[in-house]
C-alpha positions in Angstrom: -64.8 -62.5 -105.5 -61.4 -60.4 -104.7 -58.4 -62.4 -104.6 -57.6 -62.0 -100.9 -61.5 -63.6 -99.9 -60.3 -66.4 -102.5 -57.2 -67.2 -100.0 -59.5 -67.2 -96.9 -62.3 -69.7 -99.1 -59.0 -72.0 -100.3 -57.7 -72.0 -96.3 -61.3 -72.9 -94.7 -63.2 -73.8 -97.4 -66.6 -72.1 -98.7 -68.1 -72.4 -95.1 -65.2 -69.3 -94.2 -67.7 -67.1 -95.7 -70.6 -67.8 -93.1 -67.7 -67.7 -90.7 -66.3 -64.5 -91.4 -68.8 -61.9 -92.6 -68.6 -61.3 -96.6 -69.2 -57.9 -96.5 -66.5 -56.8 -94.0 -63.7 -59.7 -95.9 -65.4 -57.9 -99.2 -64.4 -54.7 -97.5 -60.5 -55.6 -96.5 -60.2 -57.3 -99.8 -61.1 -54.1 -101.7 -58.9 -51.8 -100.0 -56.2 -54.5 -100.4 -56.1 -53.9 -104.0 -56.4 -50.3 -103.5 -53.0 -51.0 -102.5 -51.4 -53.5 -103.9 -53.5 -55.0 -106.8 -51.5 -53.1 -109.8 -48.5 -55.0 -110.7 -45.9 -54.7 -113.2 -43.4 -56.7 -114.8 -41.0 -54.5 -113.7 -41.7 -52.9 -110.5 -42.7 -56.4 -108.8 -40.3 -59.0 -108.7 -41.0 -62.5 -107.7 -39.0 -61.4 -104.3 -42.3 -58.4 -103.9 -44.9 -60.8 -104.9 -43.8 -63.8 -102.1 -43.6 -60.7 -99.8 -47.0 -59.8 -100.5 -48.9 -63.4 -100.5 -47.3 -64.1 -96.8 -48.7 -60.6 -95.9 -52.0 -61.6 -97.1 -51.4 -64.8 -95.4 -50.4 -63.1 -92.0 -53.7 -60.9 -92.2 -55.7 -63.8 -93.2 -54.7 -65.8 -90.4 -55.4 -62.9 -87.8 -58.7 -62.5 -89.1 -59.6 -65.8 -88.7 -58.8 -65.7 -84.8 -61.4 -62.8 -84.5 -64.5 -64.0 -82.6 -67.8 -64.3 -84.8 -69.6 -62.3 -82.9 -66.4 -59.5 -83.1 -66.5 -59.4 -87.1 -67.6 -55.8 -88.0 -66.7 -53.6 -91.3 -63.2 -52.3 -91.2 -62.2 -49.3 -89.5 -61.2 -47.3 -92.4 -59.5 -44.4 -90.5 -57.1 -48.0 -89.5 -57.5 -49.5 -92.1 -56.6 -47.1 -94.9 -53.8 -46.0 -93.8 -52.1 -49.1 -92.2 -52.3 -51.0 -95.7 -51.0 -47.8 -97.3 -48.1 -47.6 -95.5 -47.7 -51.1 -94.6 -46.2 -51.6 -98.2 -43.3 -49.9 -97.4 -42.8 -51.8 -94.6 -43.8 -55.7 -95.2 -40.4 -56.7 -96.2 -39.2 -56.9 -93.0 -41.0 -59.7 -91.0 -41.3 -58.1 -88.0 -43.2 -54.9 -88.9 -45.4 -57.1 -91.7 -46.9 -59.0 -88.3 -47.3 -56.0 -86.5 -49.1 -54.1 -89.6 -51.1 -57.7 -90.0 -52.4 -57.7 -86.3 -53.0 -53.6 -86.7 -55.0 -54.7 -89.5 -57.1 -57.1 -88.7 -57.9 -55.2 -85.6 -60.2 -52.7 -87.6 -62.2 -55.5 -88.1 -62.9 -56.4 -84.6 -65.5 -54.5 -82.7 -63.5 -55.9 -79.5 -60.6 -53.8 -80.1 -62.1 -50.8 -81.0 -61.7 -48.8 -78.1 -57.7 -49.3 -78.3 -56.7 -49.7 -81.5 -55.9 -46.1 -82.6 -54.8 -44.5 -85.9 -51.4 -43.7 -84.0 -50.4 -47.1 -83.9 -49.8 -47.0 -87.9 -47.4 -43.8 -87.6 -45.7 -45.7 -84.3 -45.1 -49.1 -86.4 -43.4 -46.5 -89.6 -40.6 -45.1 -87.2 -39.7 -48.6 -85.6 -37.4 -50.9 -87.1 -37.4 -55.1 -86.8 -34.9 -54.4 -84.0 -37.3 -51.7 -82.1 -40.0 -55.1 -82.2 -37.8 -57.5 -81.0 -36.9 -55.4 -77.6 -40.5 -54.5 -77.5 -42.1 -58.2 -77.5 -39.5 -59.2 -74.9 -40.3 -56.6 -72.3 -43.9 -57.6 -73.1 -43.6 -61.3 -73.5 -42.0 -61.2 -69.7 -45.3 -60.7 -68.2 -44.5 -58.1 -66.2 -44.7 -53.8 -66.7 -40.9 -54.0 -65.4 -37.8 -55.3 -66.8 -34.5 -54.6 -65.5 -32.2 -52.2 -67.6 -28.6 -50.9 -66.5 -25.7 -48.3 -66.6 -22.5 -48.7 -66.7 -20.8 -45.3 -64.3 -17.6 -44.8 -63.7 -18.2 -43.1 -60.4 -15.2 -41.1 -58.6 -15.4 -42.5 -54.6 -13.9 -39.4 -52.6 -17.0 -37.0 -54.4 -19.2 -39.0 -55.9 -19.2 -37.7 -59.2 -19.5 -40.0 -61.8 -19.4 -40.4 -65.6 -21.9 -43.1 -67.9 -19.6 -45.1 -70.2 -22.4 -47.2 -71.2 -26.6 -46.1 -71.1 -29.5 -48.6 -71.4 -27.6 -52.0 -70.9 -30.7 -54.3 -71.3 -29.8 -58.0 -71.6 -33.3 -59.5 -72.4 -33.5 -59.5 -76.7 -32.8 -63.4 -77.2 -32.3 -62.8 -80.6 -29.3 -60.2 -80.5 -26.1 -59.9 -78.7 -25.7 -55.9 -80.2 -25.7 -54.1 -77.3 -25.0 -50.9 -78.7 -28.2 -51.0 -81.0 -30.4 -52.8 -78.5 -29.5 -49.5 -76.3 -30.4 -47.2 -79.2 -33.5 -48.9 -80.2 -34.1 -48.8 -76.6 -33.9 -44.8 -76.8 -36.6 -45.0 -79.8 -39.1 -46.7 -77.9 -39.2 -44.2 -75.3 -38.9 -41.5 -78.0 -42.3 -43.0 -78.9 -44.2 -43.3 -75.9 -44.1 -47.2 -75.6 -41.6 -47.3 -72.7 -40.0 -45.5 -69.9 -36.6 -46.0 -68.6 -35.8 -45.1 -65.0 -33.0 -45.2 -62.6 -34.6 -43.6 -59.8 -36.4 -46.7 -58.9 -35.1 -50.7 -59.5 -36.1 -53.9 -58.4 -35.9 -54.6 -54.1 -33.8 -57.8 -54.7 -30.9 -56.3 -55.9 -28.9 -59.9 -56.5 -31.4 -60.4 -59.3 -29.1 -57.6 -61.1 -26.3 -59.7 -60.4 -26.5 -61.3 -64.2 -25.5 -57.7 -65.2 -22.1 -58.1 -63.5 -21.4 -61.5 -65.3 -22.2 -60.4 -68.5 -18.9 -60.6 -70.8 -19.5 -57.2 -72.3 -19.6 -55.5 -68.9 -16.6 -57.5 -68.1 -15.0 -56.3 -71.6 -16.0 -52.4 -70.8 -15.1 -53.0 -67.2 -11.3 -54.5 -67.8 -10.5 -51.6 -70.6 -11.0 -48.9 -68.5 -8.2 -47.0 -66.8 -9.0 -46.3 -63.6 -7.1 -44.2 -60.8 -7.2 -45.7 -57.3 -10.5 -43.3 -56.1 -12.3 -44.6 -59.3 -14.9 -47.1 -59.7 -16.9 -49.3 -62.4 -20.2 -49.5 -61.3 -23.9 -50.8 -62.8 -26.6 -48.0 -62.2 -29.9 -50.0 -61.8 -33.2 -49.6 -63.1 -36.3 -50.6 -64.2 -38.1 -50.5 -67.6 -41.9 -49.9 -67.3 -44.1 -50.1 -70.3 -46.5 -47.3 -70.5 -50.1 -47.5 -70.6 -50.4 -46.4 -74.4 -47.6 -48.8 -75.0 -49.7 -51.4 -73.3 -52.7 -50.3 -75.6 -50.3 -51.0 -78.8 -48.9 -54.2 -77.4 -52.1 -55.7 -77.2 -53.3 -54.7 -80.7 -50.1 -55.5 -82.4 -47.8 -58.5 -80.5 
């Protein structure tokens, strides 16, 4: 018996077996060692090795949410590759849950028809910060979000400049506007979101926190403006595509 069916026996007991299939936990366990089983003094540190227990934990723990009925062998063409490159990755806690849920996805015959390969390749190019933004648009409930720019718009023609894109208040956990705007960019770059100022919300006053927002006061007080000239939020909306949807549900 592999080590990582050992954690799921001393979390539930022996009955986890006739819970959980032991030919698909036989399965995950084996190409978990693929992966990480060789260890060396030197390469792994105690730091790696704590790393690796709360990844097994994390994937333990999804696996065990998966219906009874849902349990089927792994996907390998998920599977594989997610604990390959998942290594690289499991440091950061963030990406380790998303590369947990990935994985125990493949084992879920619920699942199958959106869990994708791609997701593996989308999780590599995202950073803890790219997660973050992307479980608050989708923890809001909603396909829309409000996003803003900040314009400095000339009155007699109209013309206008963008001192600040993609000003998106809604990351609880970071005030870095600057980075929540470029991580912003990335998740477009990778299908999950669009970002569009063509369209916004029909109750403009909901935009109003925008306006009240030190930073935007900051920006707005440091610019100097002629008499025709004007600091103004652009409004928008961000919408979550469908394949983002697809990847939410399989990896939030």
């Amino acid at each position: 018996m592999s080590e990582l069916t050992n954690i799921i026996v001393s979390t539930l007991g022996s009955a986890a077996l006739t819970t959980i299939s032991k030919g698909p936990t036989e399965t995950l366990s084996q190409w978990w060692y693929y992966n990480f089983g060789y260890k060396s003094d030197i390469k792994y540190l105690q730091k790696k090795k704590e790393v690796e227990t709360l990844y097994k934990k994390n994937i333990v723990d999804e696996v065990l949410k998966i219906p009874d009925e849902n349990i089927q062998e792994p996907r390998m063409n998920i599977l594989g590759p997610a604990l390959e490159a998942s290594k690289y990755y499991i440091d950061d806690e963030e990406l380790r849950l998303l590369f947990s849920k990935l994985v125990a996805s493949s084992m879920d015959n619920s699942k199958n028809n959106i869990s994708q390969p791609a997701f593996v390749e989308i999780i590599k190019q995202m950073t803890p910060l790219d997660a973050q933004n992307l479980i608050s648009l989708y923890k809001r409930n909603s396909k829309n979000a409000m996003v803003t720019s900040i314009h400095l718009i000339d009155k007699d023609t109209n013309n206008y400049s963008i001192i600040f894109e993609h000003f998106y208040l809604y990351n609880n956990n970071s005030t870095n506007y600057y980075q929540i705007a470029t991580s912003l960019v990335n998740l477009k770059r990778l299908g999950l979101i669009n970002i569009d100022y063509s369209i916004h919300l029909s109750d403009k006053e909901r935009y109003n926190i925008f306006e009240k927002n030190l930073f935007y006061l900051e920006i707005k007080n440091s610019i100097n403006k002629t008499e025709n000239q004007e600091v103004i939020l652009q409004k928008g909306l961000i919408t979550i595509t469908n394949f983002g949807l697809d990847f939410c549900e399989i990896c939030l």
